[in-house]
C-alpha positions in Angstrom: 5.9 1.9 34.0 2.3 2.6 33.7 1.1 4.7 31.1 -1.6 7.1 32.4 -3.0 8.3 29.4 -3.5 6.8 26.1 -4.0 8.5 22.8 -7.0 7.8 20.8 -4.8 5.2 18.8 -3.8 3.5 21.0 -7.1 3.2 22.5 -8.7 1.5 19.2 -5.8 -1.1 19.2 -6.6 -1.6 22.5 -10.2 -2.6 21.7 -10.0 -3.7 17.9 -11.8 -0.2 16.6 -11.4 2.3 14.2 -9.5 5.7 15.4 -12.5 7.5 14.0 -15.0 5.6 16.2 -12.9 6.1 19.2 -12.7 9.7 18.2 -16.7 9.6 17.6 -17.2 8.3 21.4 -15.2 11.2 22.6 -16.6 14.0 21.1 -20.4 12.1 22.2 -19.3 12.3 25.9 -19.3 8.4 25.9 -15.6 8.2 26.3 -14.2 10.5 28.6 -11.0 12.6 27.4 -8.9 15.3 27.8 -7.6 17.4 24.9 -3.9 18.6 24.7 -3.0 20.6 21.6 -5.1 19.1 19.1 -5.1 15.3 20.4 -6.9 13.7 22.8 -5.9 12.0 25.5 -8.1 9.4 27.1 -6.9 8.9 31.4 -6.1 5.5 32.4 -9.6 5.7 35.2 -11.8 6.9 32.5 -11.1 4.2 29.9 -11.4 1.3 32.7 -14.5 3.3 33.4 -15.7 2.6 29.5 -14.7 -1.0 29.3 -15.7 -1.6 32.6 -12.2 -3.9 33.3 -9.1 -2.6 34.3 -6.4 -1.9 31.7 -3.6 -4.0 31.7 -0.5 -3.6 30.2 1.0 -5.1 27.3 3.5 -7.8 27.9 7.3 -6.4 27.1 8.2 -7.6 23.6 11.6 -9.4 24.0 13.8 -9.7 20.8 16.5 -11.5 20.0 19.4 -10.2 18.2 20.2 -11.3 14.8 23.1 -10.4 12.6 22.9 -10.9 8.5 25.6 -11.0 6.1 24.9 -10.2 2.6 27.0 -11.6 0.2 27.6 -11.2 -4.1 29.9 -13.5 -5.3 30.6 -13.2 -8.9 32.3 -15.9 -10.9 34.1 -15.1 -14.1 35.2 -18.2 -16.4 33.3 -20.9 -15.1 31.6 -23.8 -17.1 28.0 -25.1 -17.0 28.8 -28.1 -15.4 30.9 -26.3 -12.4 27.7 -23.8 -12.3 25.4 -26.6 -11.7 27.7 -27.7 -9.3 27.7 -25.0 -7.1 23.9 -24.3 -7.6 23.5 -28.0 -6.0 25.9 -27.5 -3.5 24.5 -24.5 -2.4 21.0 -26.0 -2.3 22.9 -28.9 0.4 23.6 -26.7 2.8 21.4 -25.9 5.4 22.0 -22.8 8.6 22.2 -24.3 12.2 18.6 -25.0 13.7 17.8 -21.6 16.1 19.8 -19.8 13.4 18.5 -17.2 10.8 18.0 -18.7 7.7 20.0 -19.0 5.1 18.7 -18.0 1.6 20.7 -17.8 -1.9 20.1 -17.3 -4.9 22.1 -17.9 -8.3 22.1 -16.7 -12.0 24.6 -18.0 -14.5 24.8 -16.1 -17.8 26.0 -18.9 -20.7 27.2 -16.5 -22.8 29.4 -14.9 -20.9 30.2 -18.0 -18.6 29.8 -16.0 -15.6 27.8 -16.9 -12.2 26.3 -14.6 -9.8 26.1 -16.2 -6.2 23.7 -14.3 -3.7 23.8 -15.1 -0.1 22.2 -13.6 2.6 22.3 -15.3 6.0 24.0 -15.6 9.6 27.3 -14.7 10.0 28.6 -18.2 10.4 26.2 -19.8 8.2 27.7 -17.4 5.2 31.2 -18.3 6.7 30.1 -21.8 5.9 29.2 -21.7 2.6 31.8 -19.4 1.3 34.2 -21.9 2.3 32.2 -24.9 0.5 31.8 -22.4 -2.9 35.9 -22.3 -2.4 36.5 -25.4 -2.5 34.3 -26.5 -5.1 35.9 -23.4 -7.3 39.7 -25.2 -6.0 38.9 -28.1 -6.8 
């Protein structure tokens, strides 16, 4: 659908100026505009008029739907040597190519022996690598 009037926003975006100066070429008479309520409204004839080019559209923004998973995993009783482990395994795996990526993140806290597994990713990429951190925990 064409849009037949344009607000003084989106007429800077349109040509790469500040609000204010759009605003400043309205109330000059340079830009032609018609005020509703306390905004104006610049018609579609009247800004071709001012660039001297017709207006054209922007192209439809087409997204693609992602799903995330974000995952905790925390790991009571588990050695440095297994933590290492899993912080190398986890560094192996890669998410499918078109997929979101995969990012995660571990802290291991000596002390205590405990390891804190972030994972945020895909839903099948998370899948993934909560089956490789089970096994490696089996094993």
């Amino acid at each position: 659908m064409v849009n037949e009037l344009y607000s003084t926003e989106e007429v800077a975006e349109r040509l790469g100026l500040h609000v204010r100066t759009v605003r400043a070429y309205v109330r000059d008479g340079r830009l032609r505009a018609v005020r509703i309520g306390k905004q104006y409204r610049i018609p579609r004839e009247d800004l071709e008029a001012f660039i001297g080019a017709p207006v054209e559209e922007p192209a439809a923004v087409r997204r693609q739907r992602y799903v995330d998973a974000s995952s905790v995993v925390e790991i009571d009783v588990v050695s440095p040597e297994t933590a290492h482990r899993i912080s190398t395994m986890l560094t192996a795996v890669r998410s499918e190519p078109g997929d979101p990526p995969l990012r995660t993140e571990t802290v291991y806290d000596e002390e205590r022996a405990r390891m804190k597994v972030i994972i945020v990713g895909g839903l099948a990429d998370t899948r993934k690598l909560l089956d490789c951190l089970q096994v490696v925990l089996e094993s």
